[in-house]
C-alpha positions in Angstrom: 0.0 0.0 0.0 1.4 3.6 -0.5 0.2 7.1 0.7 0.2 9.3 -1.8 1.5 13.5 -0.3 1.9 16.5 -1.9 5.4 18.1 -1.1 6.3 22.1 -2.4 10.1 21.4 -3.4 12.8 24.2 -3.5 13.2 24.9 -7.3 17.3 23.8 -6.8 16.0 20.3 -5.3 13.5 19.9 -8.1 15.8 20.5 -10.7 18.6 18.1 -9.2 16.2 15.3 -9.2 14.8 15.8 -12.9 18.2 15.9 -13.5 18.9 12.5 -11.7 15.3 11.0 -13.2 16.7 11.8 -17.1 19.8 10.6 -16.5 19.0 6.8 -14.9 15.7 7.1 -16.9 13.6 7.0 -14.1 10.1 8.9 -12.9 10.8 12.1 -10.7 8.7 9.8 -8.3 10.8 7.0 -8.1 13.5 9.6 -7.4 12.1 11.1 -4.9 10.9 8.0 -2.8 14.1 6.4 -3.2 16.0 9.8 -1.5 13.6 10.1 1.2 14.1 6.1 1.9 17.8 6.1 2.2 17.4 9.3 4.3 15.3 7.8 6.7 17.5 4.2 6.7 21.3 5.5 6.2 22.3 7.4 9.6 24.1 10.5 8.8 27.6 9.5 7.9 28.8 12.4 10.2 26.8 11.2 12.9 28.4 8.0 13.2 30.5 6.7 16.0 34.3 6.3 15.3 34.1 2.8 14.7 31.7 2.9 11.9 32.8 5.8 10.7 36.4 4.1 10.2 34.5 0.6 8.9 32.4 2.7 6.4 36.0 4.4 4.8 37.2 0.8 4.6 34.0 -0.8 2.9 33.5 -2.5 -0.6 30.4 -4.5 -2.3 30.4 -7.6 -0.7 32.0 -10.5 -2.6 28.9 -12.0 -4.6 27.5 -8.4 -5.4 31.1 -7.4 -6.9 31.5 -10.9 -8.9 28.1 -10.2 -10.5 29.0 -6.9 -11.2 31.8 -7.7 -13.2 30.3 -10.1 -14.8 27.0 -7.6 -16.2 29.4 -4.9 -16.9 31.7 -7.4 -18.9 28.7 -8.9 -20.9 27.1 -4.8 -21.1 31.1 -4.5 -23.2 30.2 -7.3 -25.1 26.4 -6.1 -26.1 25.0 -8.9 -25.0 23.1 -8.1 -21.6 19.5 -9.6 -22.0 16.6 -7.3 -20.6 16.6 -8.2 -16.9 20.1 -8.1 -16.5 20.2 -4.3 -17.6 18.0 -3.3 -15.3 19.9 -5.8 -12.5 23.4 -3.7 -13.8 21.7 0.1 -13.1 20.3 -1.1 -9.6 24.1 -2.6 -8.7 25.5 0.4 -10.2 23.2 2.7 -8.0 24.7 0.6 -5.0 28.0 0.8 -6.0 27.5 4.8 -6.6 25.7 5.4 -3.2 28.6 3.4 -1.8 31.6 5.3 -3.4 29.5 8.9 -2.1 29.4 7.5 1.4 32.9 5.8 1.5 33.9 9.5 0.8 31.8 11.3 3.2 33.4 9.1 5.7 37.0 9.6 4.7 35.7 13.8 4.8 34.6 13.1 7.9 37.2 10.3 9.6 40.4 13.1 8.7 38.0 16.2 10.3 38.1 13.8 13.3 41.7 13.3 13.2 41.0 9.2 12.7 42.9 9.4 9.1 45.6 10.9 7.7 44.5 13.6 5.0 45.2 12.0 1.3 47.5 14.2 -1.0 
């Protein structure tokens, strides 16, 4: 079941997720719903406890998500991803994106804290 609400977006927002919707080839919906769920399930990464923080800069995809995401981008080379596993490589791309933005976050946020060294 969903609710559906009517939300008044700053123009700046709006514009970043039409952006975001033409570029995956998604609805502005689907964009929108799948911001507000990772805000309201991924703690702030600057709100994290040093622990975390430090095991978030030193995360990857976990083996069996990384093998098969070799694989779909070697067979996406190759032209011959079937129509399921195109939309299987965007949604483990979209991981694999989120990840990398967080990873960094932390790093920002692990040398602020003095945990890491700065990278040159």
């Amino acid at each position: 079941m969903s609710v559906k609400v009517t939300v008044e977006l700053p123009e700046e927002l709006a514009q970043r997720a039409r952006t975001v919707a033409a570029q995956t080839r998604r609805r502005l919906e689907d964009v929108l719903v799948e911001w507000i769920d990772r805000a309201g399930t991924e703690p702030e990464v600057e709100l994290l406890p040093d622990d975390q923080l430090l095991a978030l800069c030193d995360g990857q995809l976990d083996d069996s998500a990384q093998s098969e995401l070799s694989a779909l981008l070697a067979r996406n080379r190759e032209g011959e991803l079937a129509g399921t596993e195109a939309g299987r490589l965007e949604e483990l791309m979209r991981l694999y994106r989120r990840g990398l933005v967080r990873k960094a976050r932390a790093w920002k946020t692990a040398v602020a804290r003095g945990l890491r060294p700065r990278l040159s």
